[in-house]
DRENTORBA-104532 format. One line per 3 residues: their letters; for each residue x, y, z of C-alpha. Coordinates in nm, 4 decimals. Layout:
# residues N
A = X/Y/Z; ... $
This chain:
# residues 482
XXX = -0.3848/0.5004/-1.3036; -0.0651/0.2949/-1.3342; 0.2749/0.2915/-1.1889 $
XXX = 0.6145/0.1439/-1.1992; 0.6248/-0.1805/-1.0155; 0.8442/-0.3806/-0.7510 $
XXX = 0.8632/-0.7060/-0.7910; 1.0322/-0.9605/-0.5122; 1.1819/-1.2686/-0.5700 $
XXX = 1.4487/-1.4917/-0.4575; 1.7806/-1.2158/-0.3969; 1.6072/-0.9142/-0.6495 $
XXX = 1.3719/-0.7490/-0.7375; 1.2834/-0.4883/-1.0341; 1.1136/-0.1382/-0.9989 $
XXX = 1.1304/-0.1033/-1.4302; 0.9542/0.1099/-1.6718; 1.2159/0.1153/-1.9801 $
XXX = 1.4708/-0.1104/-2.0388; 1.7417/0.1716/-2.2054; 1.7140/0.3885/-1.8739 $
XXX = 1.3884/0.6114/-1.9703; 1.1606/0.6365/-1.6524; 1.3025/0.3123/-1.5178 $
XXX = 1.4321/0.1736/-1.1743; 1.5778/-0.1811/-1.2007; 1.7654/-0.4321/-1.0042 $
XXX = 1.7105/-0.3880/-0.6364; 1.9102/-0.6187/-0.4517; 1.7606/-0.7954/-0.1257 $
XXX = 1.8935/-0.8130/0.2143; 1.7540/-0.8636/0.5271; 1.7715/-0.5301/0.7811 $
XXX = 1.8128/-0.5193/1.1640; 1.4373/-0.5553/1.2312; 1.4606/-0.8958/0.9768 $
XXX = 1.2021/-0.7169/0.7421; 1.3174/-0.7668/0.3320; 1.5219/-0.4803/0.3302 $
XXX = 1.5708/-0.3831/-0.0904; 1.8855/-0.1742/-0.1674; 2.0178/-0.0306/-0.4951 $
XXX = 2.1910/-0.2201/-0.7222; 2.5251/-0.0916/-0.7951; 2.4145/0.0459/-1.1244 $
XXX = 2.5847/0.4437/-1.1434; 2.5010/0.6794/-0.9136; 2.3204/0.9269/-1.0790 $
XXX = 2.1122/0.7056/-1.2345; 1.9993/0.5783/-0.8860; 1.9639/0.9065/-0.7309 $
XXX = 1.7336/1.0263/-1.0672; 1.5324/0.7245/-1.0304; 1.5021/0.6685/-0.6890 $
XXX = 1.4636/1.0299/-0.5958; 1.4307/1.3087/-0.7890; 1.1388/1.1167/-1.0002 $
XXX = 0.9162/1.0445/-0.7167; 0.9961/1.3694/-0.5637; 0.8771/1.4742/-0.9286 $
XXX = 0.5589/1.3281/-0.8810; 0.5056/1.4228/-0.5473; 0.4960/1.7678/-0.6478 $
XXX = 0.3692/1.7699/-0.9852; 0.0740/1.5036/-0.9800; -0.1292/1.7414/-0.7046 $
XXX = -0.0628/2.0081/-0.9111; -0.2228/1.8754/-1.2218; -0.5624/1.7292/-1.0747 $
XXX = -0.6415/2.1068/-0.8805; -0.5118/2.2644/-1.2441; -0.7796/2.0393/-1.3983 $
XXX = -1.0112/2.1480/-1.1865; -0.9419/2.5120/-1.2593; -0.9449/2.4874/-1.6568 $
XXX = -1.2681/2.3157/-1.5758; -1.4441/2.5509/-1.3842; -1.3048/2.8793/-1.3874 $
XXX = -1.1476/2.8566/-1.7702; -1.4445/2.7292/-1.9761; -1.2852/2.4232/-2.0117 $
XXX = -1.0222/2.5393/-2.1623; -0.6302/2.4831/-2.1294; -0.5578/2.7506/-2.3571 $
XXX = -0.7557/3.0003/-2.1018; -0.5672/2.8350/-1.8057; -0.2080/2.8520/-1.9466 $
XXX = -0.2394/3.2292/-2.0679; -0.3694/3.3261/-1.6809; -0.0538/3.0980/-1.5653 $
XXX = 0.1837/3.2700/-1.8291; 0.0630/3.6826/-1.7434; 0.0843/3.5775/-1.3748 $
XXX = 0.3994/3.3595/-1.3527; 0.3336/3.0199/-1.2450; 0.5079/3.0234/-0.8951 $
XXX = 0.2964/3.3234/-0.8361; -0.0508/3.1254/-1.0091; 0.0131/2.7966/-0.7935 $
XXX = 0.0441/2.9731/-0.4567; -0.2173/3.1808/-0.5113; -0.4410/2.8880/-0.6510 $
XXX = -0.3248/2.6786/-0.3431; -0.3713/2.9884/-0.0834; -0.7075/3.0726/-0.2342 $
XXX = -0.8783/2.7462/-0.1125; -1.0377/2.6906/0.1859; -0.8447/2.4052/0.3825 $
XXX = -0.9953/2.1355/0.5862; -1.3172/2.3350/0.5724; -1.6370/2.2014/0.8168 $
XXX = -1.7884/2.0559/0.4801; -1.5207/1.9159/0.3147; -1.4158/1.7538/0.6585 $
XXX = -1.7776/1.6171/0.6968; -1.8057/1.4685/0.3829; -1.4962/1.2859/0.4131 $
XXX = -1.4831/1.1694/0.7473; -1.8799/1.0707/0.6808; -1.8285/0.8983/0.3420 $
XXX = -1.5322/0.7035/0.5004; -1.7023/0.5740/0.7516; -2.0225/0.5200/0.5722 $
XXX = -1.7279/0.2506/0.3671; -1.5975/0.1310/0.6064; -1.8772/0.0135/0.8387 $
XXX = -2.0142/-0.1523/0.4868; -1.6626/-0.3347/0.4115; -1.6901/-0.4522/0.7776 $
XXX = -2.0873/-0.5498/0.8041; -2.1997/-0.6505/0.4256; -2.1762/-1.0394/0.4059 $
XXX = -2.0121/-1.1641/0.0820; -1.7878/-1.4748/0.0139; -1.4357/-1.5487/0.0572 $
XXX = -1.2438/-1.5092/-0.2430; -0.8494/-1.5188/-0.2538; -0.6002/-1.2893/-0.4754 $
XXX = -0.2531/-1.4597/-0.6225; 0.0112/-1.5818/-0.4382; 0.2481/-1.3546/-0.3765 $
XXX = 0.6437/-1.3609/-0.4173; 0.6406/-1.4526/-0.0082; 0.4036/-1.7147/-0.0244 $
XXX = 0.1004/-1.5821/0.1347; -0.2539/-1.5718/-0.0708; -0.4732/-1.2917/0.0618 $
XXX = -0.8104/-1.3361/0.1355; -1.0955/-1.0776/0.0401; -1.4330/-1.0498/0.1193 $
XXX = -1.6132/-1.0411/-0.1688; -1.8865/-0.7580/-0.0931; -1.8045/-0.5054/-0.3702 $
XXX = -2.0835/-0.4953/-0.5563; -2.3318/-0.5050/-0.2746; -2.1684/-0.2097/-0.0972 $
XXX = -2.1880/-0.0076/-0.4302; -2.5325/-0.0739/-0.4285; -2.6102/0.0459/-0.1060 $
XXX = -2.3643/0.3551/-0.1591; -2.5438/0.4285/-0.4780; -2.9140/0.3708/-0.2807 $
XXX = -2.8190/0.6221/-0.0572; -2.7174/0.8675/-0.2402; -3.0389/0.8712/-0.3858 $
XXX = -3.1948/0.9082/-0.0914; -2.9489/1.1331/0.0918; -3.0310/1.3690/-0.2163 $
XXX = -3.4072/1.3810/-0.2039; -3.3708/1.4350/0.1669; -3.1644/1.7118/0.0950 $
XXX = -3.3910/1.8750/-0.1947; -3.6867/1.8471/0.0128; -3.4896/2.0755/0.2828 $
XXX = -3.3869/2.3285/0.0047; -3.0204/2.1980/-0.0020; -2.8315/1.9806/-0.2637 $
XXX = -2.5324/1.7491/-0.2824; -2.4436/1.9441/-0.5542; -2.2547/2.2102/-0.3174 $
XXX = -1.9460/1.9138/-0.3769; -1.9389/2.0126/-0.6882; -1.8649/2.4010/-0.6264 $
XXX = -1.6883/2.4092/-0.3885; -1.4481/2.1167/-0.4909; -1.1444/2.3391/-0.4836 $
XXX = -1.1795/2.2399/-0.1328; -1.2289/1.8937/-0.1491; -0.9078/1.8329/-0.3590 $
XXX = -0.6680/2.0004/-0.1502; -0.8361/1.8601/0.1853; -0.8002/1.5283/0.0588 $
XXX = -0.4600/1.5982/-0.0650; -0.3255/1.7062/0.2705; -0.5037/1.4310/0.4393 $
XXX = -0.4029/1.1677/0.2026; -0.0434/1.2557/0.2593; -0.0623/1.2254/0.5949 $
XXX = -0.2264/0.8925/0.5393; 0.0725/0.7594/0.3460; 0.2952/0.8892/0.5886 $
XXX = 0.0860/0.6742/0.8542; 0.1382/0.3473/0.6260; 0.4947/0.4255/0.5877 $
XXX = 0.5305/0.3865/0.9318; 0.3436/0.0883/1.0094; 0.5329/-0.0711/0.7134 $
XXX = 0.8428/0.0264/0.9058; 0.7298/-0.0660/1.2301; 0.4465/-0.3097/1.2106 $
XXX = 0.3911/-0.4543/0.8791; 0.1087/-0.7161/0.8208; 0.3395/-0.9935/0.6497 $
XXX = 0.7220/-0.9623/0.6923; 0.7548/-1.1639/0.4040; 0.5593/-0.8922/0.1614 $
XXX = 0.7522/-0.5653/0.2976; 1.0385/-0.3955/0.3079; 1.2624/-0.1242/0.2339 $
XXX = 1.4714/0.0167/-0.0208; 1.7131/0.2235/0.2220; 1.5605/0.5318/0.0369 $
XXX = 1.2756/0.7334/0.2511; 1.1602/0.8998/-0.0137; 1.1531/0.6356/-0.2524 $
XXX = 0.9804/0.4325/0.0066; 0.7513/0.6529/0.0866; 0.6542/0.6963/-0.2753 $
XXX = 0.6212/0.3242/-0.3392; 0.5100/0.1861/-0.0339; 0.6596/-0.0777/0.1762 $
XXX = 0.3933/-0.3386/0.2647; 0.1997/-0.4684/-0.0465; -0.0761/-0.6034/0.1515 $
XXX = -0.1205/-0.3657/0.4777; -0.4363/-0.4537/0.7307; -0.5860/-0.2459/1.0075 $
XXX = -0.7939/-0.4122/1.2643; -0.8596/-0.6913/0.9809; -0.9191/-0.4023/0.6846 $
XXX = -0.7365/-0.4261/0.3332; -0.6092/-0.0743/0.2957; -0.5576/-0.1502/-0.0709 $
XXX = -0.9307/-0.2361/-0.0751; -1.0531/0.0736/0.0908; -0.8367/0.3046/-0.1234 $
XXX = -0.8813/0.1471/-0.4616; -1.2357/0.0111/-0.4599; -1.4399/0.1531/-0.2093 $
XXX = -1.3137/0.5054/-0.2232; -1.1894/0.5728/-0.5457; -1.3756/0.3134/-0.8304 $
XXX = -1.7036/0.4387/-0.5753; -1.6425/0.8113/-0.5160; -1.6147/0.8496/-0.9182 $
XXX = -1.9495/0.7426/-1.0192; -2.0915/0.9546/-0.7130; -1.9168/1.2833/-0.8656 $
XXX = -2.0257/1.1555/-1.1699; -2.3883/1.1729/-1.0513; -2.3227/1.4982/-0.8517 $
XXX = -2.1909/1.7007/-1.1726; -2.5216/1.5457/-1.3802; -2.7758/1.6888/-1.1111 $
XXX = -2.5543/2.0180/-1.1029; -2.5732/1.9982/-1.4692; -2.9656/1.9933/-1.4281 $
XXX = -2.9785/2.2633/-1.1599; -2.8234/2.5300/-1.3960; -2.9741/2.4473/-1.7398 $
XXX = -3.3394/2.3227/-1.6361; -3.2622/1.9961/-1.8255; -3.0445/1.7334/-1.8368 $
XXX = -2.8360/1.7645/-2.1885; -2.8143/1.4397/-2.3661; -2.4618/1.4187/-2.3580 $
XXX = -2.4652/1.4867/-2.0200; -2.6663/1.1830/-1.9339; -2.5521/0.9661/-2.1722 $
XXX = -2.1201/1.0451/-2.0868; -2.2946/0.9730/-1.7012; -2.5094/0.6543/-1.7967 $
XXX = -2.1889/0.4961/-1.9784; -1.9559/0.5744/-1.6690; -2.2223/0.4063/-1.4630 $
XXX = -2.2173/0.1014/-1.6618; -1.8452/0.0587/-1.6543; -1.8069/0.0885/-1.2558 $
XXX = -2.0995/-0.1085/-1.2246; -1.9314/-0.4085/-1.4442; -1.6083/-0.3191/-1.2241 $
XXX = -1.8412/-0.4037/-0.8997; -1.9560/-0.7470/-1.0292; -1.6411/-0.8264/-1.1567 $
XXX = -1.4186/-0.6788/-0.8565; -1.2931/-1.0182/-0.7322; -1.1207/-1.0383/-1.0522 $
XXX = -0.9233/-0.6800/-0.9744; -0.7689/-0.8499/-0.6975; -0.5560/-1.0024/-0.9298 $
XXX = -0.4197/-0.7096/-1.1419; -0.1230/-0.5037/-1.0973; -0.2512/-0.2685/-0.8669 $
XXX = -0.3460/-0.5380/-0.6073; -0.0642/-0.7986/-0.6659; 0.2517/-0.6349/-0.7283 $
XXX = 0.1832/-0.2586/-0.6436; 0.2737/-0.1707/-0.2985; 0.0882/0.0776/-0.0685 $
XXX = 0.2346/0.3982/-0.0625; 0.1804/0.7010/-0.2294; 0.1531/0.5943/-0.5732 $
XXX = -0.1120/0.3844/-0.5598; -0.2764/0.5227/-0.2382; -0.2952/0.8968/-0.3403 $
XXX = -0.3580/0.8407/-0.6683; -0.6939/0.6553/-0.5420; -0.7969/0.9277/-0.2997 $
XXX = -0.6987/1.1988/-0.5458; -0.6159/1.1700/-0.8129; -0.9051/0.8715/-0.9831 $
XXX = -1.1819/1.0817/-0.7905; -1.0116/1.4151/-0.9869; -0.9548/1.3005/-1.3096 $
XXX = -1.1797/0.9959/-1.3988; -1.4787/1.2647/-1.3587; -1.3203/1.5039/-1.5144 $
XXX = -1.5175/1.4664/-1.8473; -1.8734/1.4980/-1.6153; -1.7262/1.8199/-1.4694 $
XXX = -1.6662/1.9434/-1.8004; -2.0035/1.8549/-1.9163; -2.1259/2.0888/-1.6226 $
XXX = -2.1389/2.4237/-1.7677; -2.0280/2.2884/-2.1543; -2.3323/2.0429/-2.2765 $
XXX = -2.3545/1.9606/-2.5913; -2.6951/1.8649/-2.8033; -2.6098/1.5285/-3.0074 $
XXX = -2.9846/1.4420/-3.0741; -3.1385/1.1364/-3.0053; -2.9854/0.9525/-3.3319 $
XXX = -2.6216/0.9922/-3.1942; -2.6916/1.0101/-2.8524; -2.8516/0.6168/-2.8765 $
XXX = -2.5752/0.5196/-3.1252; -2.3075/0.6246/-2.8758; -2.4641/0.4651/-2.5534 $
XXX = -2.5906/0.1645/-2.7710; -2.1852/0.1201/-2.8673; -2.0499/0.1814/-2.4970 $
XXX = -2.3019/-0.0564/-2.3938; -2.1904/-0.3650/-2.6198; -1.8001/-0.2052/-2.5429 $
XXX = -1.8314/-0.2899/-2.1541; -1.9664/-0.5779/-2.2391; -1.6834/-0.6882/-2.4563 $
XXX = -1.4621/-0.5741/-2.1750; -1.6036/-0.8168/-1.9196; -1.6297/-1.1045/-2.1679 $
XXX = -1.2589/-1.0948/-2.2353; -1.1652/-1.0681/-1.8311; -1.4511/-1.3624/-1.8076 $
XXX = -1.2748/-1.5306/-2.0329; -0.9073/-1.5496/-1.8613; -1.1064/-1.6302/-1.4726 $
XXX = -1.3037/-1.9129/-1.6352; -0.9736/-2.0460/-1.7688; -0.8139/-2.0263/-1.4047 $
XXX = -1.1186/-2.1332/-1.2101; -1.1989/-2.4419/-1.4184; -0.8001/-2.5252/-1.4410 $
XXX = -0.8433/-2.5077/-1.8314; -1.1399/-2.7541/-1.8128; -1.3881/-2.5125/-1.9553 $
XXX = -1.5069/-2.4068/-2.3453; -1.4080/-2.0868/-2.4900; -1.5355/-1.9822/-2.8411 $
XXX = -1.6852/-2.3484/-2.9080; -1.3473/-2.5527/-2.7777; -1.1611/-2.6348/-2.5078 $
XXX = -0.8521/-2.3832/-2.4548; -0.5392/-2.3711/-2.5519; -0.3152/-2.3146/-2.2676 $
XXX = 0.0507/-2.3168/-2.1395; 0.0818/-2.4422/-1.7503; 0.3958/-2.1943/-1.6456 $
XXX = 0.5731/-2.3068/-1.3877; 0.7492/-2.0188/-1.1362; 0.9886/-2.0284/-0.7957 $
XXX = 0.8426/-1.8489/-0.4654; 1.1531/-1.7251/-0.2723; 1.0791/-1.9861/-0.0287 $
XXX = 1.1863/-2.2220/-0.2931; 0.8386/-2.3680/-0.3771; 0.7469/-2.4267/-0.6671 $
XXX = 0.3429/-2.3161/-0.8407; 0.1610/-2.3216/-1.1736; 0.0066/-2.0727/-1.3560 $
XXX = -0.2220/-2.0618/-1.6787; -0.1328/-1.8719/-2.0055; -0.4078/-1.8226/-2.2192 $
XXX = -0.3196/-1.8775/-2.5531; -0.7435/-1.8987/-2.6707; -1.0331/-1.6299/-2.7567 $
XXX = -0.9304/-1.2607/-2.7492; -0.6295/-1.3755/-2.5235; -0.5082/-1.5225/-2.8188 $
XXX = -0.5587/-1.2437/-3.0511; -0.3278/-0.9777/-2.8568; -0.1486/-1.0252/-2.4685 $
XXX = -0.3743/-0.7059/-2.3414; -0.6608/-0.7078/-2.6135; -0.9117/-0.6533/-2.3228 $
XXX = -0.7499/-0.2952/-2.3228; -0.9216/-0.2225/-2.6491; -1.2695/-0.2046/-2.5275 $
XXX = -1.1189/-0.0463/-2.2020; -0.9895/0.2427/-2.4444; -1.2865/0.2751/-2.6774 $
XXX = -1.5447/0.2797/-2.3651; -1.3321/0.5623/-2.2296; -1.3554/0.7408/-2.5790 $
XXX = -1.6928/0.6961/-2.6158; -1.7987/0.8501/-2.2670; -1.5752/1.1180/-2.3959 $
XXX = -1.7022/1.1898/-2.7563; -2.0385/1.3514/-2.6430; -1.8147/1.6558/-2.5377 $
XXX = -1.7374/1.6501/-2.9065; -1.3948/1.8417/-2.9819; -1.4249/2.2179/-2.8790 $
XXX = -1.1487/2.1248/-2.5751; -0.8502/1.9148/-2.5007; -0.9834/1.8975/-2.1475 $
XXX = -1.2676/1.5994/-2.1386; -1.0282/1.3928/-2.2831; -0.7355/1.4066/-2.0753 $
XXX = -0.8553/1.1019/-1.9027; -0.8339/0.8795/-2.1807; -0.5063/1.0379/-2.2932 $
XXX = -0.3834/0.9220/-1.9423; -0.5543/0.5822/-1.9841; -0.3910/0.5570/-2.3167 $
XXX = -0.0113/0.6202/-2.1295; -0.0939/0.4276/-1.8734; -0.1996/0.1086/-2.0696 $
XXX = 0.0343/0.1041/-2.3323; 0.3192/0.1230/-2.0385; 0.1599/-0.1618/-1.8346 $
XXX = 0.2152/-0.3654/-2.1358; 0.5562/-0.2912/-2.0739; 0.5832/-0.3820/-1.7070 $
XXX = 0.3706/-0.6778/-1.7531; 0.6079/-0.8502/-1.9708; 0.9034/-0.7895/-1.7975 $
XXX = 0.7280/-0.9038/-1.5183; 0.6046/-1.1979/-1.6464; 0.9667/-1.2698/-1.8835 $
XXX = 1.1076/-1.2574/-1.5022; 0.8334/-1.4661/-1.3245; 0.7747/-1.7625/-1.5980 $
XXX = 1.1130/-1.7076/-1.8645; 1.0749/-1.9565/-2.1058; 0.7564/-2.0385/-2.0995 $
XXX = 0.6658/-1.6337/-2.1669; 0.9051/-1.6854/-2.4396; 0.6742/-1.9396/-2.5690 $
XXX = 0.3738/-1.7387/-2.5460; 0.4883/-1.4429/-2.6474; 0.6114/-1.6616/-2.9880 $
XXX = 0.2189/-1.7471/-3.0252; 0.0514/-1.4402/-2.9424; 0.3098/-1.1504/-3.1072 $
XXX = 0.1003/-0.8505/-3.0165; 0.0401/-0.6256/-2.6858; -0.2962/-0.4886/-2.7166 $
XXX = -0.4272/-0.4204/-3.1118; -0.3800/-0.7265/-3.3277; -0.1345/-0.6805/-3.6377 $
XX = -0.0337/-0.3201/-3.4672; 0.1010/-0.3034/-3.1573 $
């Protein structure tokens, strides 16, 4: 789930995706507005290109990005998982006609998708608050300010995942099942779509009004843009990280919930759980649980340290990761497939030894930073360059390039194993429909354009000393490719 960034410094900052034009928004130049919040204005660079970039693209997404995760749903479920099916109803119908009537025809804000909302939040949030865990801190920003988390993630999955368990035995024993989620999820999308735009609009405010850190907000001068993008990149509410809540405890938790939902529903209707079923599910598992134990290290990715709290990055955690990342599980609902026991332990034993390459290559870059280099990777002591970068206050930090290990094989080669896991959770729906694997066509976008943003990014943050490491390790992601 990646997005175009903004990043402040010292009298600019960038919102870029391409550097010819394509998909990108560059150069905002920084002043200060009446309330003395960073106020980030257009650079005078044509003004069509502006008003595509900074308006008619995010009001682009705002329309069509809803549209796709409740069309998802409907191939899913009502089209045999099939996009074919779905685009020949849209085509006899018309598609304004198809999308009002598939909007009209839900049930909004019904008693049990309000419920189980309102419940599950608060169910999060009272664990964010109460679960001990120690203080870990994300990167400094551009401002100056290092945030502080509390590092509880993986305990409060735990519970979460406990009690669903429980909550779900309570519930068969009383001849009902969790699995209603899963048909009647129509509901649940557009509920949560409704309510997560109000939400943004909420943060949009407070950024405007009342933002946590003056020196990590501000404006563009474009409401629409703003609201799209977000204006605080570290908002708090009564001492709770809203980025926190959204990314981690609602959307990486809510996933592998669904995921367990659409297994038991799975069950219900076919008197046995299908081995791909269970092992697409058992793989999924693995990866958020790695994600959980390793979730202090998210707080210093893109989506935490540059990516600003608005509707990009907000809705797309309520919404859209719940809506898509499960989408192969759905699929796997009424559409198992019999792999045998062969295949079906050559495929887990391979996602298995995946995520654990994954969290080896992340270990990898943390040990590096937490040790200040002093550490052994692949029998030696790393290589390293010690960047040096400007805050806007005018101090000056270091930072560690990782020139050692897989880091010095490709920039991004932890996205390999991030790619193949997501294929292999996939690949037990075998290759009848597009549909299961339309979230690792999205990963596969949205990874191969953060390689993008991170180096201009990082070209802007350290210059020549990303020269320098880009000189020693050439390639993005796939050595001797890309």
């Amino acid at each position: 789930m990646e997005r175009p960034e903004t990043l402040i410094r010292k009298g600019a900052s960038r919102f870029v995706s391409d550097r010819n034009g394509t998909n990108a928004l560059e150069s905002l130049k920084e002043t200060r507005g009446d309330n003395g919040h960073n106020k980030r204005q257009p650079a005078n660079n044509g003004t069509l290109r502006n008003f595509l970039h900074f308006t008619f693209l995010p009001c682009f997404l705002l329309i069509f990005s809803p549209n796709l995760v409740i069309l998802l749903w409907y191939a899913s479920v009502r089209c045999q998982g099939s996009f074919v099916e779905m685009l020949t109803r849209m085509y006899d119908r018309g598609i304004v006609a198809f999308l009002f009537e598939l909007w009209t025809g839900v049930d909004v804000f019904s008693p049990l998708a309000v419920s189980v909302i309102l419940g599950y939040s608060a169910w999060a949030l009272v664990l964010m608050v109460v679960v001990p865990g120690p203080s870990t801190e994300g990167p400094r920003t551009a401002g100056g300010n290092v945030p502080v988390y509390k590092d509880n993630g993986l305990a409060c999955y735990s519970l979460t995942m406990g009690a669903f368990v429980l909550l779900t035995a309570a519930l068969k024993a009383t001849g009902r099942t969790p699995t209603v989620i899963y048909d009647r999820f129509d509901e649940f999308i557009v509920t949560m779509t409704i309510a997560s735009q109000v939400f943004c609009l909420v943060l949009y405010v407070k950024g405007r009004l009342w933002p946590s850190a003056t020196t990590d907000s501000g404006s563009s001068g474009n409401p629409i843009f703003d609201y799209f993008w977000g204006l605080e990149l570290h908002p708090r509410v009564l001492g709770v990280d809203v980025k926190v809540f959204t990314n981690c405890r609602f959307g990486m938790t809510v996933w592998p919930l669904l995921v367990c939902v659409y297994a038991l529903k799975s069950y219900e209707l076919h008197g046995v759980l299908v081995d791909s079923t269970w092992v697409s599910a058992a793989l999924q598992l693995v990866y958020t649980t790695k994600f959980f134990h390793w979730e202090s290290g998210y707080m210093g990715t893109i989506d935490i340290k540059l990516d600003r709290a608005g509707y990009y990055i907000c809705w797309g955690c309520l919404v859209y990761v719940p809506g898509v990342y499960a989408s192969v599980s759905m699929y796997l609902v009424t559409q198992p497939v019999r792999l045998g026991p062969a295949l079906s332990a050559a495929i887990l034993a391979a996602g298995v030894a995946t995520c654990a390459l994954n969290y080896v290559a992340d270990r990898q870059k943390q040990d590096v930073r937490r040790t200040n280099g002093n550490c052994v990777i692949w029998g030696r002591r790393p290589e390293v360059i010690r960047a040096t970068y400007r805050l806007e206050n005018g101090e000056t930090h270091q930072s560690l390039l990782l020139v050692s290990g897989f880091w010095g094989l490709a920039r991004h080669f932890h996205y390999v194993p991030e790619l193949v896991l997501a294929f292999l959770w996939t690949v037990p729906s075998l290759f009848q429909n597009l549909l299961p694997f339309s979230y690792l066509i999205s990963l596969l976008v949205i990874l191969v354009h953060r390689t993008g943003r991170d180096n201009r990014i990082c070209l802007h943050k350290y210059t020549e000393h990303w020269e320098e490491y880009v000189k020693r390790v050439p390639y993005r992601i796939l050595p001797y490719i890309y």
